[in-house]
N, C-alpha and C positions, 0 to 999 in steps of 0.2 A: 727690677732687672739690673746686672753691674751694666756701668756705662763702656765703653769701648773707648781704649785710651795707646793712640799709637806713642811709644816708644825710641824716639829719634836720638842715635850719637852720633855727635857733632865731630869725634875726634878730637887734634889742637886745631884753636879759632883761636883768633884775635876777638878780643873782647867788643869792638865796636861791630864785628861781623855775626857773634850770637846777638849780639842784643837789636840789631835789626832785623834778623829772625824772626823771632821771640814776637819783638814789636809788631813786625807783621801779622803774626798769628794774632796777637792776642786784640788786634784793631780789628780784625774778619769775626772775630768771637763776638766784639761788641757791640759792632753791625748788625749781627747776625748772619752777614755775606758767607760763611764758611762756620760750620757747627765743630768743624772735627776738634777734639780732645787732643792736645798733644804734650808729652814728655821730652822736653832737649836734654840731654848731656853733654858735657862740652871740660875741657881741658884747658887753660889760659895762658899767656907768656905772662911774666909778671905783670899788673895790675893792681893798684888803690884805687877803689871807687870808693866814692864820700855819699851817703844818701842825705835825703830831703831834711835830718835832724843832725846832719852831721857840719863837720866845719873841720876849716886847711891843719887849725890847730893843732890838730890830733895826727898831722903827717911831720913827725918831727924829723925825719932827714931831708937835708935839704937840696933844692930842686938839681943843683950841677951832679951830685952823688947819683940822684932817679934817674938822671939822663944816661951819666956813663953804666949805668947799671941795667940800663934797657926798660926803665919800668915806666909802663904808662898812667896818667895820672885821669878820674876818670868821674865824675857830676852826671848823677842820677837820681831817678824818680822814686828806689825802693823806699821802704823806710828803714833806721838804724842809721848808723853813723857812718866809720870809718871802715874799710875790711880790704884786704887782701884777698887776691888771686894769683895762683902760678902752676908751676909743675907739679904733678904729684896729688893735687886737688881737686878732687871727683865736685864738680858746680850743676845742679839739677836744678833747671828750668820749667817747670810744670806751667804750662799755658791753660788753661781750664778754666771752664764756669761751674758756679759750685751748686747748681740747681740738684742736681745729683747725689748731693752731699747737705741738704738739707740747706742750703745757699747759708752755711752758719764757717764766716771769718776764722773764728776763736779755735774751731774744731779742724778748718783747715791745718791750722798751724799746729795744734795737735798732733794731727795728721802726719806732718811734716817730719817732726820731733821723732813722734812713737817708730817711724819706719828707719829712721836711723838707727835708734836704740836697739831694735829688735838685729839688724845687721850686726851691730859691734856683739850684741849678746854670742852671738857664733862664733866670736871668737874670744869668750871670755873676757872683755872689755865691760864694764856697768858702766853704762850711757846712760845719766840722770837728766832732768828740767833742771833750773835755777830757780830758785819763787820768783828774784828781782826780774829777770833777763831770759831773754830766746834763748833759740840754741840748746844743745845737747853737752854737756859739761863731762869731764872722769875728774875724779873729785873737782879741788878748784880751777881747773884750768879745760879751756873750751877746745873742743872737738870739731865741733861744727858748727856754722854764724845759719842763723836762717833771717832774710831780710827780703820778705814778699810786697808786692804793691798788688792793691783792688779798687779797680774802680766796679763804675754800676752801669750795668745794662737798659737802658730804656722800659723793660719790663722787670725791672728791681731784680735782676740776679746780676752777682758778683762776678770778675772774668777777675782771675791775679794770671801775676805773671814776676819774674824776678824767681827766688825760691832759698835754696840751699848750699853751700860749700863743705863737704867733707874731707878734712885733711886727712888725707892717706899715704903718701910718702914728699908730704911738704917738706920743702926747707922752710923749717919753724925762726932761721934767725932773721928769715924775709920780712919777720912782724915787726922786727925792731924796729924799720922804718916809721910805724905809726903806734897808735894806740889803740890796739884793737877794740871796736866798738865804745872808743869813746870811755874803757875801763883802762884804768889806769893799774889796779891792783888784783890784776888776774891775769893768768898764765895763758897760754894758748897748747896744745898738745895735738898727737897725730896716732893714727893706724900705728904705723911704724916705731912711734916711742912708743908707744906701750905696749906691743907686742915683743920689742928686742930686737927688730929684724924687718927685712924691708916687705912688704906688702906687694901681691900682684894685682897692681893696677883695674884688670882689667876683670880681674874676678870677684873686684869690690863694687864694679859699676855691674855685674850679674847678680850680687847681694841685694844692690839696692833696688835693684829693679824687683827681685822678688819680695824683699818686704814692704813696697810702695803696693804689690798687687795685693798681697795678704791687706795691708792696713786699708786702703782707700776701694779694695773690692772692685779693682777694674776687669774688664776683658780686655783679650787682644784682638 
């Protein structure tokens, strides 16, 4: 039977206000205190978070510039390096245990990948994998960062939590700040570049929500 998987948007959040969220959920998952399935979406003010493989390095503007520019600077547990968040950028936090899902990691991130791709395909976009690297690519330049964390449940199933970013009417020169995931020789791209034209927001986060149900076979 599909698992039942509610759907929550955040609207704009401050990044440290989803990620206590999130956190919370995905601690009641781990317990077991609280079973429900949830989907966050969430919209961000500017934002570089560095994951667990990541380092300052890869943030090459420098900190008085990130200050007057509003951008908060941000050390976490996903995995991947360096990434951006801001306007424009559809960020899907799936809280879940992947009992459901055969509790198999590899196929979550699959998962992940495949329901972006099948969105962009709607709009004429080919959303590919990288062999090297996560994420959903159009040609060499990346579309969407995917950077999940999983721990383990007392009873050997998986809870992630963290997820996906889909540039959909990004300001793409917000990258230049860093280096996106640690790649130095790749592009990053958006909805809006490769369409020619600005994207509505809002009917990208109803995209994704339908090919997350097609791909991962939830109910509501």
């Amino acid at each position: 039977m599909p698992t039942t998987v509610e759907w929550v948007s955040l609207g704009h959040r401050q990044y440290d206000e989803a990620l206590d969220m999130q956190m919370s959920r995905a601690q009641a998952l781990l317990t077991g205190a609280d079973e429900r399935q949830t989907i966050y979406t969430v919209e961000h003010p500017p934002t570089i978070t560095i994951g667990r493989n990541g380092t300052t390095d890869n943030i090459v503007a420098d900190q008085s510039f990130l200050e007057a520019q509003g951008f908060a600077v941000r050390h976490v547990d996903r995995g991947g390096d360096v990434t951006y968040h801001g306007p424009g950028q559809l960020v899907v936090y799936p809280v879940l245990h992947l009992a459901p899902w055969g509790n198999d990691v590899k196929q979550f991130v699959r998962n992940l990948e495949e329901s972006v791709i099948r969105a962009l395909a709607e709009v004429d976009i080919e959303g590919k994998r990288h062999e090297e690297y996560p994420g959903v690519w159009v040609a060499d330049a990346k579309i969407c960062a995917v950077g999940a964390r999983v721990k383990k449940r007392p009873s050997g199933e998986f809870v992630t939590y963290h997820g996906i970013a889909l540039n959909v009417n990004t300001n793409l020169a917000h990258f230049q700040t860093i280096v996106p995931c640690g790649i130095a020789d790749k592009d990053v791209t958006s909805v809006e570049r490769e369409t020619g034209h600005p994207a509505d927001f809002d009917a990208w986060e109803t995209k994704l929500r339908q090919s997350f149900y097609d791909v991962f076979q939830f109910e509501i």
